[in-house]
N, C-alpha and C positions, 0 to 999 in steps of 0.2 A: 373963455372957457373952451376948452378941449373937448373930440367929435363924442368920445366917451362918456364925459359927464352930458352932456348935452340927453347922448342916448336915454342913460338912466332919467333925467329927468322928466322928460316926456315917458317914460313907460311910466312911473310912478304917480305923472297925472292921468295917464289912462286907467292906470286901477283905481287909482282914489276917484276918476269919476264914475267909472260902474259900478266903485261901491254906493256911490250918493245916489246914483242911480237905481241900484235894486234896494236901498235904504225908503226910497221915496216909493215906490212901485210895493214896496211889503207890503202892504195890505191889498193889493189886486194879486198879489203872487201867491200868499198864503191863504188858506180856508179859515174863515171868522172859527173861533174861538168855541165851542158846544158851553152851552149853561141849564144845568141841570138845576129842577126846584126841590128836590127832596133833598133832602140835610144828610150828612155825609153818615156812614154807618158807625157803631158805636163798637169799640172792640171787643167791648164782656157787658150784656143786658144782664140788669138783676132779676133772678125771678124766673129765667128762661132755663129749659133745660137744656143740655148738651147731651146729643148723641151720641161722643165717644165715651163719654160715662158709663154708661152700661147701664143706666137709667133712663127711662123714654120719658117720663115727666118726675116732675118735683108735686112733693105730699105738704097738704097742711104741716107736719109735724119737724118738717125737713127744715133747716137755714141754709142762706146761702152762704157754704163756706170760700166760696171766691173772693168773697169782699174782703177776706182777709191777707193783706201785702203777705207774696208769696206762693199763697195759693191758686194756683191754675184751676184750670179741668181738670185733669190726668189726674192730680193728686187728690182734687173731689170727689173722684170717682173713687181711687183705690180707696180712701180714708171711708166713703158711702159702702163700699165691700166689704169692710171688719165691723158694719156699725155705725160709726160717726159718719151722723150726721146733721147734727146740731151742733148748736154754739155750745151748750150746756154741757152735751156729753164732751165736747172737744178739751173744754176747758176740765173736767172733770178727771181726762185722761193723763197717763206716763208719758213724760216727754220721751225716756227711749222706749216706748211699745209705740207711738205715733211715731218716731223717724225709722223706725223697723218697717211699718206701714206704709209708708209714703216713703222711703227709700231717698233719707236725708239725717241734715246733721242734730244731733239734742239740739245746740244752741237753735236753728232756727225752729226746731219743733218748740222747744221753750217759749219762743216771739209767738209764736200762733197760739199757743196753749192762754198764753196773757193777755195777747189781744181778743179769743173767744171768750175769757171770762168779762173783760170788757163790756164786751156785747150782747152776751148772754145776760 
């Protein structure tokens, strides 16, 4: 074997052994892990009001129209500004006066309109 490959060889055992090396040492080099006991947060609480809504709490008479695929906050909110705020009335309403509202398309104001009579 020639001085050249010789060279490479030996470099190549030198890094593979610091890597085995810092591989075995990982756990005095790194800080343990944090473990948290409270359960991880939930993206949309039913029930809960959202303050960018424009409403500071939710009424007996109110549903939660989140639950409905599609519907955000934003759009609970503007759809809670004309009125709707029930399943009932939602389901009740013009699929294009609700996508006027909520600033979307008939078909998915349609999807929500079906799913609130659903629910309602």
């Amino acid at each position: 074997m020639n001085h050249t490959a010789k060279n490479i060889v030996r470099f190549a055992g030198v890094v593979i052994g610091l890597g085995a090396a810092a591989w075995a040492l990982r756990d005095k080099l790194l800080p343990a892990p944090e473990i948290h006991d409270e359960p991880p947060p939930r993206f949309r609480e039913p029930g809960v009001a959202v303050a960018e809504s424009g409403s500071s709490s939710r009424t007996d008479d109110e549903d939660d129209l989140t639950t409905i695929k599609g519907i955000g906050p934003v759009t609970a909110g503007k759809l809670a500004d004309a009125g709707v705020t029930t399943f009932k009335s939602l389901a009740a309403a013009d699929a294009n006066a609700v996508s006027e509202i909520a600033g979307t398309s008939e078909t998915a104001s349609a999807k929500w309109i079906t799913a609130a009579g659903q629910l309602g």
